[in-house]
Residue, then its C-alpha position, 0 to 999 in steps of 0.5 A: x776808675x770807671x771799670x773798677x765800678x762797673x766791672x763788679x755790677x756787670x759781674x753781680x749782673x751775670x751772676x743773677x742771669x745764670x740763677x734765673x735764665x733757662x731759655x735754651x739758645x737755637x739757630x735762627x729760625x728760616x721765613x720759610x719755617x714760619x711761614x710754614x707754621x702760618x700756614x698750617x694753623x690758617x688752614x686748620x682748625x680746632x687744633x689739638x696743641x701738645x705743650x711741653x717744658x720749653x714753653x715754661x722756660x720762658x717763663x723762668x721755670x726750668x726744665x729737665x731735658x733742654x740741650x745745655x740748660x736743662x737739669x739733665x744735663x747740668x747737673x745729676x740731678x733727677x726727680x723723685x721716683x713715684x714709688x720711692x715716694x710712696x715707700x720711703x718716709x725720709x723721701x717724702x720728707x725731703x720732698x716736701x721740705x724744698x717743695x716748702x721752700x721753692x713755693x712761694x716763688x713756683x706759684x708766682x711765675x706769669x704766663x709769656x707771650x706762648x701762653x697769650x698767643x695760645x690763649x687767644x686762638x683757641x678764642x677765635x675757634x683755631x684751637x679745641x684743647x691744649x693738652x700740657x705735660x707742665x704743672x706749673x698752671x700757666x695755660x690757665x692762669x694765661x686764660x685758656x679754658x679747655x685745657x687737659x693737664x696730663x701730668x696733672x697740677x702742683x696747685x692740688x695736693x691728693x692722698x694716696x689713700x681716699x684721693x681726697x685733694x687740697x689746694x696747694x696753697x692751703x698746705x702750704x699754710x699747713x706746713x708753715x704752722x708745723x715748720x715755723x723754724x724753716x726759713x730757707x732760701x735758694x736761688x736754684x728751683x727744679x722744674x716741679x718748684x722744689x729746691x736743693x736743701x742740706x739734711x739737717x734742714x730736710x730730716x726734721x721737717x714734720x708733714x701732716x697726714x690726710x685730715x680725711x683718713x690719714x692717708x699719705x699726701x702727694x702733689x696731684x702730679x704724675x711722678x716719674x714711674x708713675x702712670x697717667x690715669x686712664x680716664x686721662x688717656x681716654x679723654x686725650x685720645x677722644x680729643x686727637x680724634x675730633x681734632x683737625x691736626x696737632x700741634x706740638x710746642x717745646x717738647x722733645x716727647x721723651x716720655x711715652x704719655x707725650x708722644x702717645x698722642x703723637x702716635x695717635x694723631x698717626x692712627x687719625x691720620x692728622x697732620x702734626x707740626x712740631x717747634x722744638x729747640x733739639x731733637x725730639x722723639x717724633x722727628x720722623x713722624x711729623x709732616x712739619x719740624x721747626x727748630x726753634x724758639x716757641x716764643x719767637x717762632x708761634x707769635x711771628x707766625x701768627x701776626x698777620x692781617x687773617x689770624x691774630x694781629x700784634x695787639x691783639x695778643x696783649x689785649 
């Protein structure tokens, strides 16, 4: 009698956990290992800090490329191309119609704990900037002041034509005006906070064009096959340069704009220390790897007495 009530709970209850757990497992992490890490951010200052999708999954955003839990590897799923963006209406439209739909959900996820730690470093002068490949606003709605978003934001939109820009919960407005039939809903999100949705609900979506020109409307994010502007990449290389060192937080540096900068803290000749669950990129290239959950390994490392303590990061 009492399995027979508990067992459909604790299925419901697994179930739920598979549509909003994307937190990849690891080993545990050596003492030896934070110890390291804690010593690397006591000793340096004004740290450059390259943040990647293994800090948003632990907020609940998933990612693409995480061992097993990523959409890489769960599916064939694959982002939109920048240039099939651009000249293909039916691309746009889908698009647009799971982004619709994925919103109201993306815009609300919270910082974690990684996002606290960082936020409160860069207050006692331990960080000079956070250089993010996420989208997702995080560092920022976490409090952190200077921070670079090399792959820009989902919360803009941009015109391809003028590059006038709207935030993104004012389309959003706009588009439920326009779309006032589509009421769908899914439980599985992509990490640019679009969902899956069926062809008839995508093909009759209706977008506005640009109110400046009449230009076409895309998320102020670099898509894949897109470039970083170049006066991003200047900035960040101005940055790594000033810098004392760099460090590198759930990235597997996959894509070149990502590990550019890990080249270029090479050239400055700055220590790198990397936290990673998988292999990376720049494995070979860092003084310090750590395999490991960001958001066990940062807050563990920096709970002592000269740095930050335990409530000062909920503070």
């Amino acid at each position: 009698m009492f399995l027979s009530s508990v067992l459909p709970m604790l299925w419901l209850q697994i179930r739920r956990m598979s549509h909003f757990k994307f937190v990849p497992i690891s080993d545990p992490v050596k003492e030896e290992d934070i110890v390291q890490l804690r010593n690397f951010i006591e000793s340096n200052d004004q740290i450059c800090v390259l943040t990647g999708a293994g800090i948003s999954t632990e907020s609940g955003i998933p990612d693409y490329r995480s061992a097993g839990v990523g959409l890489y590897a769960k599916s064939n799923r694959r982002p939109v191309l920048y240039k099939d963006f651009c000249t293909k209406e039916f691309i746009r439209r889908r698009y647009w119609a799971r982004n619709y739909i994925g919103w109201p959900r993306f815009s609300t996820f919270q910082p974690n704990e990684i996002h606290k730690v960082l936020k409160k470093l860069e207050e006692i002068g331990k960080i000079s900037h956070i250089i993010t490949q996420n989208v997702d606003n995080l560092h920022t709605k976490a409090g952190s002041k200077n921070v670079i978003e090399l792959h820009g934001t989902a919360f803009r939109v941009m015109c391809l034509n003028c590059d006038h820009k709207i935030e993104r919960s004012y389309f959003q407005t706009i588009l439920k005006e326009l779309n006032p039939l589509l009421n769908a809903s899914s439980e599985m999100m992509r990490p640019d906070g679009d969902v899956e949705l069926s062809q008839e609900e995508t093909e009759g979506f209706n977008i506005p064009p640009c109110q400046n020109c009449g230009g076409i409307l895309k998320p102020d994010i670099v898509f894949f096959g897109d470039n970083v502007p170049r006066h991003v990449v200047e900035n960040v290389r101005s940055i790594v340069e000033k810098s004392s060192s760099l460090l590198i937080l759930g990235s597997s540096l996959s894509t070149f704009s990502g590990y550019r900068i890990v080249l270029q803290a090479l050239d400055s000749m700055k220590p790198i220390a990397l936290v990673n669950i998988g292999k990376t990129r720049a494995d070979n290239d860092v003084h310090i790897k750590i395999e490991g959950r960001c958001g066990y390994v940062l807050p563990k490392a920096c709970r002592f007495n000269n740095l930050i303590v335990e409530n000062q990061i909920y503070s």
